[in-house]
C-alpha positions in Angstrom: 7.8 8.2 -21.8 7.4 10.2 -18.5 5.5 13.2 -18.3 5.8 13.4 -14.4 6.6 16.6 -12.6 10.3 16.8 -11.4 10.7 16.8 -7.5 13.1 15.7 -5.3 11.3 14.9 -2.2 10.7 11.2 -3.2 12.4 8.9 -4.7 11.0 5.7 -6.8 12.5 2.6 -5.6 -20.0 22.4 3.3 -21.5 21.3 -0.2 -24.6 23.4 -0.8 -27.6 21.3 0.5 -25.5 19.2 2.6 -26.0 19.5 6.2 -24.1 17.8 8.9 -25.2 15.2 11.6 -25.2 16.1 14.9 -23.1 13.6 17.0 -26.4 13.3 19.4 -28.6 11.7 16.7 -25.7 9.8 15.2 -25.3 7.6 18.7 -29.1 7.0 18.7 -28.4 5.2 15.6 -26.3 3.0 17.2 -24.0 1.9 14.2 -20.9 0.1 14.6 -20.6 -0.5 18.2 -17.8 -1.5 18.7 -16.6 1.6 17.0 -18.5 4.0 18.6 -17.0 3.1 21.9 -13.5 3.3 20.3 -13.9 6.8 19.4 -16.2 7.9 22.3 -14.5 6.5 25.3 -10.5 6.7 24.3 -8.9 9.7 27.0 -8.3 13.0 25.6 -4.3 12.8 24.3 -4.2 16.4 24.7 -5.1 15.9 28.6 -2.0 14.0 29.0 0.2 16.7 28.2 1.1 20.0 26.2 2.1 18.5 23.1 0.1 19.7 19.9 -2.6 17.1 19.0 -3.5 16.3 15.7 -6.5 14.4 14.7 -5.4 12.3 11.2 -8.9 11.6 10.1 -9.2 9.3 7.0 -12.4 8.2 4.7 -11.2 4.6 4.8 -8.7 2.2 4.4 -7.4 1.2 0.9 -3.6 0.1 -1.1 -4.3 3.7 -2.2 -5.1 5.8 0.7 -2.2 3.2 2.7 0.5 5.7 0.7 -0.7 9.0 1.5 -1.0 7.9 5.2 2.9 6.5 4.9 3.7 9.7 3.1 2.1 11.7 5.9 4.1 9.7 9.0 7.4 9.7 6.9 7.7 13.7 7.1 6.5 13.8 10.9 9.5 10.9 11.3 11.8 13.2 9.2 11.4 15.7 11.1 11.3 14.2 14.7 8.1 14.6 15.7 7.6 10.6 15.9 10.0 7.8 16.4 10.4 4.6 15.2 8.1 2.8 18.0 5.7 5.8 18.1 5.1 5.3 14.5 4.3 1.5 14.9 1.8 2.1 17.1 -0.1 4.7 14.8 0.4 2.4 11.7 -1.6 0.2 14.2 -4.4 2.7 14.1 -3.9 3.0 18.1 -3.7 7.0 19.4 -0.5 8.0 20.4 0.7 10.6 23.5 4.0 10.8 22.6 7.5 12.8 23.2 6.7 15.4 21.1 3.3 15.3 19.5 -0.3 13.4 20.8 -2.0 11.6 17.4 -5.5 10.6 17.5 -6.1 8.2 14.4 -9.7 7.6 13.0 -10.9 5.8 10.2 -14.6 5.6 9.4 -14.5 2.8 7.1 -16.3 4.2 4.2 -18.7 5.2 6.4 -20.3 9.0 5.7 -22.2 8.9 9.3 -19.6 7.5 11.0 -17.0 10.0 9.3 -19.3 13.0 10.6 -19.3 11.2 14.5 -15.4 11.4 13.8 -15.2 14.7 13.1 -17.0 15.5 16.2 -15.2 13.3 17.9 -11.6 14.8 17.1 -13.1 18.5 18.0 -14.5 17.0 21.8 -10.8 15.8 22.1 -9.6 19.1 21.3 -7.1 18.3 18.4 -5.2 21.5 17.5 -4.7 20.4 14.0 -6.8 18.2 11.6 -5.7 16.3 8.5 -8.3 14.9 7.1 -7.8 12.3 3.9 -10.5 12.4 1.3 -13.0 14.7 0.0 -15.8 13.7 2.4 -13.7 13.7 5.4 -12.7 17.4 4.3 -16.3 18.3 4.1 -17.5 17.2 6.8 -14.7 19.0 9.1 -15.3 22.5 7.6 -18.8 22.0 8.0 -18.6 20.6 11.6 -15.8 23.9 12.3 -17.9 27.2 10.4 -19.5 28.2 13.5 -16.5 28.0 15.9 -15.0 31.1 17.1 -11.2 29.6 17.3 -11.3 26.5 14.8 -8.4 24.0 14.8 -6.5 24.2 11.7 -7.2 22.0 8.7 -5.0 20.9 6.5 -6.9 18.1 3.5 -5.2 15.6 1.2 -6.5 13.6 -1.8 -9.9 15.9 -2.4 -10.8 15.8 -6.2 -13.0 19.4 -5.9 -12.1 21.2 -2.9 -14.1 24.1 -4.8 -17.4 21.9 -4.7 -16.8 20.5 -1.2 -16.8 23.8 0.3 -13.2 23.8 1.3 -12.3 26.7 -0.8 -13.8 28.8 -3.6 -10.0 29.3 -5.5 -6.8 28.9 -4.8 -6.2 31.9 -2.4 -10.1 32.5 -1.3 -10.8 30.3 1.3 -11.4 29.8 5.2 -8.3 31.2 7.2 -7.6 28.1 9.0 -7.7 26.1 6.3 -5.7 24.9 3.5 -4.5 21.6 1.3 -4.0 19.9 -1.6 -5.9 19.3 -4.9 -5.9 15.8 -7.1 -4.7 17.3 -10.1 -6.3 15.4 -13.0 -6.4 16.7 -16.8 -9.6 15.8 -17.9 -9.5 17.3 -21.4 -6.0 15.2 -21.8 -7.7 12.1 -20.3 -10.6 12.5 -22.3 -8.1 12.6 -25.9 -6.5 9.2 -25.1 -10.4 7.6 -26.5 -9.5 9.6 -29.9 -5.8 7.5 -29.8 -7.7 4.3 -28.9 -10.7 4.8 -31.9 -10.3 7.6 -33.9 -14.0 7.6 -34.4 -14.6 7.7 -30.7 -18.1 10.1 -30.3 -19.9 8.9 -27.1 -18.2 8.3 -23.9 -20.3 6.7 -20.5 -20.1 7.9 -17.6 -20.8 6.2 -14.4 -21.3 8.8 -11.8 -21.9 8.0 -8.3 -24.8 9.7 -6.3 -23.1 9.5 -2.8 -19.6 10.8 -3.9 -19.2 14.8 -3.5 -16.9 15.3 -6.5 -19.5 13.4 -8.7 -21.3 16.4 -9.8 -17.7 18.4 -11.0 -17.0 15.4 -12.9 -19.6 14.8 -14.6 -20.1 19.0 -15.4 -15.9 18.5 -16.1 -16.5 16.2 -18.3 -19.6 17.2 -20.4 -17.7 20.4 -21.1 -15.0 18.7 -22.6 -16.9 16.9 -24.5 -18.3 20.4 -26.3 -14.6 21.1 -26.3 -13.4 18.3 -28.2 -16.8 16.6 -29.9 -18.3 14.0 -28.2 -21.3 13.4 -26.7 -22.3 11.8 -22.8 -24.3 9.5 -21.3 -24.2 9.9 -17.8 -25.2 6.0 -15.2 -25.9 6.9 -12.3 -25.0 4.4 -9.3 -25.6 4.1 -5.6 -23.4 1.2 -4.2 -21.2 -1.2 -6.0 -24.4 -4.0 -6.5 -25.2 -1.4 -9.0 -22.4 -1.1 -11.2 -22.6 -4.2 -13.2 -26.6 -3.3 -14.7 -25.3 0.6 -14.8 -22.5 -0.9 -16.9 -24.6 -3.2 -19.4 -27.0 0.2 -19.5 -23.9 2.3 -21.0 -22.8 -0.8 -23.3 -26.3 -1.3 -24.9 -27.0 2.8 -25.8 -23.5 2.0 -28.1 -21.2 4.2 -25.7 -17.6 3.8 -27.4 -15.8 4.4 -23.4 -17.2 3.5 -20.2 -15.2 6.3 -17.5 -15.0 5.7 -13.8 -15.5 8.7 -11.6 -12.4 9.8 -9.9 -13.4 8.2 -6.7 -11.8 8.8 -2.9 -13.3 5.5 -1.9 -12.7 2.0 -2.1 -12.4 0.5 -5.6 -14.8 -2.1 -4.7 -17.2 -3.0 -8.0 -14.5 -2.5 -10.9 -14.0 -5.9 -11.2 -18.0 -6.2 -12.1 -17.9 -3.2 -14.5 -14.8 -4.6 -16.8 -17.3 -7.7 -16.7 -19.7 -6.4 -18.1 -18.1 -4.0 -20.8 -17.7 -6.6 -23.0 -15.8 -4.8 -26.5 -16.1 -1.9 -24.8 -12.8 0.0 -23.1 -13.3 1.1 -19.4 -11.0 4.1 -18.2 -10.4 5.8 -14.9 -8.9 9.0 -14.1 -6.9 7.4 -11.2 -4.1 5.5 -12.5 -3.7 3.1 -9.9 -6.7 1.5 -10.8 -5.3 -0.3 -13.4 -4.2 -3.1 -10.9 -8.0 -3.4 -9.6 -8.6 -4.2 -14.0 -9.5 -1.1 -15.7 -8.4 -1.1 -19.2 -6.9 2.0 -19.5 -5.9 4.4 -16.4 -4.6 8.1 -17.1 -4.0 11.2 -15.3 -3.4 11.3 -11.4 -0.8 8.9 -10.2 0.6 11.0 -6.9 -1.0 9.2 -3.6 2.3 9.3 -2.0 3.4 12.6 -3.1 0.0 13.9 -1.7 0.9 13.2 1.3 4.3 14.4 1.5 2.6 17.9 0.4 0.3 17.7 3.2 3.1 16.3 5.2 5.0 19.4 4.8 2.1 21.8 5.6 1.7 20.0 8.7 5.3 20.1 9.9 6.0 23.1 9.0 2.7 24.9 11.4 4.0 22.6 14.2 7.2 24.5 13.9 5.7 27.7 13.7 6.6 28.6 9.7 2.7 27.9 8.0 0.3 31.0 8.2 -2.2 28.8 6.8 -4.3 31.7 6.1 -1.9 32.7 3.5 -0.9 29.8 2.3 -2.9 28.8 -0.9 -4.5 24.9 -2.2 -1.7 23.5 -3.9 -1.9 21.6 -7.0 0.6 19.4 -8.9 0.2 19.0 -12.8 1.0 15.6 -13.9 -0.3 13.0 -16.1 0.3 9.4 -16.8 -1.1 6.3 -18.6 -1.4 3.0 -17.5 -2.7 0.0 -19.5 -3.8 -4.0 -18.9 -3.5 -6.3 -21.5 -5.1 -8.7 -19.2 -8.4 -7.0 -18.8 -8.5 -5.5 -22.8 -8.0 -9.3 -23.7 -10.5 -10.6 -21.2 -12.7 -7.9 -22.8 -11.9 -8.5 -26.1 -10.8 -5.2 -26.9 -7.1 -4.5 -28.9 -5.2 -1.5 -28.4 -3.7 0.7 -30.8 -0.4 1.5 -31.7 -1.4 5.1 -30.8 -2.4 4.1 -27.2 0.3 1.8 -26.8 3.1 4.4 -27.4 1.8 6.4 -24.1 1.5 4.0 -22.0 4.2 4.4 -19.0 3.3 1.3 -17.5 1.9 -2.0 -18.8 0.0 -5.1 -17.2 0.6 -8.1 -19.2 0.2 -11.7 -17.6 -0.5 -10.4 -14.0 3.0 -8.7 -14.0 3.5 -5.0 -14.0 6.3 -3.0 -16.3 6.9 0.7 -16.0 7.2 3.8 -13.4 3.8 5.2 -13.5 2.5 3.7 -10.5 3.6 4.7 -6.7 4.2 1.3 -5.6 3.8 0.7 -2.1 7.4 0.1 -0.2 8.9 1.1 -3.3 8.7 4.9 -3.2 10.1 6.3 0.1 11.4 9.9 0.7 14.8 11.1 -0.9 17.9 10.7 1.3 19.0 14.3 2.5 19.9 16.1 5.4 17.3 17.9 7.7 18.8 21.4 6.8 18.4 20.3 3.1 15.1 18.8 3.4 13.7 22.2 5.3 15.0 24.1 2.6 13.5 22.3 -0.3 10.1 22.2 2.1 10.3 25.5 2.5 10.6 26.4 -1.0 7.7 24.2 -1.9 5.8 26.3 0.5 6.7 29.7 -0.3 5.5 29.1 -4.0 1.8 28.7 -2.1 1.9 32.1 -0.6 -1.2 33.9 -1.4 -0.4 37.9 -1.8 -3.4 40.3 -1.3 -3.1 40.9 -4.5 -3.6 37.5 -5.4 -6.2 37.1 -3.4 -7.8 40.6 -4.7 -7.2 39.0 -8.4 -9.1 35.3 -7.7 -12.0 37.6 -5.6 -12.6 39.4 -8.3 -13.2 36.4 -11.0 -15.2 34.8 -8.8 -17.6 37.7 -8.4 -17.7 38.2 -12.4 -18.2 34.3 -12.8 -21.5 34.6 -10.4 -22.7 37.9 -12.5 
């Protein structure tokens, strides 16, 4: 069973509260050295010549985020903007002054300071563009950009709540340099796969995680859909990943029938400890891929790669002149699938149902994958097609993000009679 969206450009084969750092007192806690003079002391690419510069900015590194960053250097290859030796030397995570665009590459390693000095970092350097990957990494750049007269233009990948993060109230209402896209997830179709495992299902767990933006959507997300549908929550609340394991064994002895993993834009680090300890009891994630890091049972977003193609086009396409980014809306793919692993449901002595079985799209049994749900890396490239063809099928993708005024005038005026 597929219930994927049909596309042919790939083939399968400033929170409230939050304030920002200030780079000055982020060097006087010296953290990471060695990375500090990386990102300090590197020459300006845009001093080298009048290329465009864009700053790719990521979170961290994971198998996850590793598709969205291919995704992202395929289209600028596509399109010419990088060559075949330019593009080893960013996989590399070196800067690049190339032929026809400059590339600074930062990753902060999971690191929220680090990802503010960054930010900062990439502005001093005088990037013209910014694509930042992950929520934080998004928030932190609007933040670090709302007082500036003539921002660089931001363009965001693989942000769960772009609404909570500050990036944009809706769709069309948002800062004029800035735009991206949105992990679609359907939480109230996520949340009916427990009723296909145990028809009986009433409480579900959730572990929310006090350092991750999003958390606070989710958890609001998913209380509502618990009204919606019947159950009740009981919300864990962790801070790293030594805390998962007793925040797990919390959820399991209150009798929770589900144990749910935020939808997280870090590493996966700690899953391994919380299928440990939910002995007889399921644990899902919204992410699918993180069924090969042992969740039970993974369902809804499954696009990393696609993701980045999206952002991919909205990049190439202001580098040639064709994005107003102020009119160009957040995009936001429905799609849904289910991914299962016998390994982990027999290690945790749970069986699945017929029910849950007939959704699954794709199946870990013996340490061996079956199915086309997940975007396996090397396996999923872009579709072959001409450059005429691809820039028409880009273009088309983009034109159905065009915010109209009166679009705009439509999402203005629901937000204003949602805060009255």
């Amino acid at each position: 069973m597929s219930r994927k969206c049909g596309t042919n450009t790939y083939a399968h084969a400033e929170r409230p509260g939050l304030k920002v750092v200030s780079r000055a007192f982020l060097k006087s806690l010296a953290l990471l050295p060695a990375l500090l003079i990386m990102l300090l002391t590197v020459l300006p690419a845009s001093a080298n010549n009048d290329n465009p510069t864009v700053a790719f900015l990521r979170f961290g590194a994971s198998p996850t985020f590793s598709q969205t960053d291919a995704a992202v250097l395929d289209m600028l290859q596509a399109y010419g903007y990088i060559n075949a030796e330019e593009r080893v030397t960013l996989e590399a995570g070196s800067d690049l002054v190339g032929e026809n665009i400059n590339v600074l590459i930062r990753d902060a390693g999971f690191d929220f300071p680090t990802a503010n000095l960054m930010v900062e970092d990439a502005l001093d350097e005088g990037a013209d563009i910014m694509l930042t990957v992950s929520t934080q990494v998004g928030m932190l750049a609007v933040g670090a950009m709302s007082d500036m007269e003539d921002p660089p233009a931001l363009i965001f990948a693989i942000v769960t709540d772009p609404h909570g993060a500050g990036l944009a109230s809706a769709t069309c209402i948002k800062p004029a340099n800035v735009t991206g896209t949105l992990m679609h997830i359907d939480y109230e179709e996520y949340a009916s796969l427990a009723y296909k495992q145990n028809p009986d299902f009433q409480t579900i767990g959730l572990l929310a995680n006090a350092d991750d933006p999003a958390t606070s959507y989710y958890v609001a997300t998913i209380e509502r859909t618990g009204e919606q549908l019947g159950f009740t929550v009981e919300v864990a609340t962790v801070v790293n990943a030594t805390d998962y394991a007793l925040a797990t064994e919390s959820l399991v002895d209150k009798g929770v029938d589900i144990i749910a993993l935020p939808p997280r834009t870090g590493s996966s680090g700690g899953i391994s400890s919380i299928v440990d300890a939910a002995i007889g009891v399921p644990v899902f994630s919204p992410l699918v891929s993180d069924v090969i890091h042992g969740v039970t049972i993974a369902a809804g977003f499954e696009g990393w790669y696609r993701e980045g193609v999206q952002a991919g086009r909205m990049l190439v396409a202001y580098l040639e002149g064709r994005l107003d980014i102020a009119a160009t809306g957040v995009a936001s793919t429905p799609s849904f699938a289910v991914a299962v692993n016998l390994d982990s449901a027999d290690a945790q002595g749970v069986v699945f149902t017929d029910a849950l079985m007939a959704e699954a799209d794709y199946i870990i049994e013996g340490g061996v994958g079956q199915g086309a749900a997940i975007e396996i890396p090397g396996e999923i490239t872009l579709s072959e097609m001409t450059l005429d063809e691809r820039r028409a099928e880009d273009d088309a993708w983009l034109q159905s993000l065009h915010c109209t005024p009166e679009m705009i005038a439509e999402q203005q005026a629901q937000l204003e009679a949602q805060s009255n």
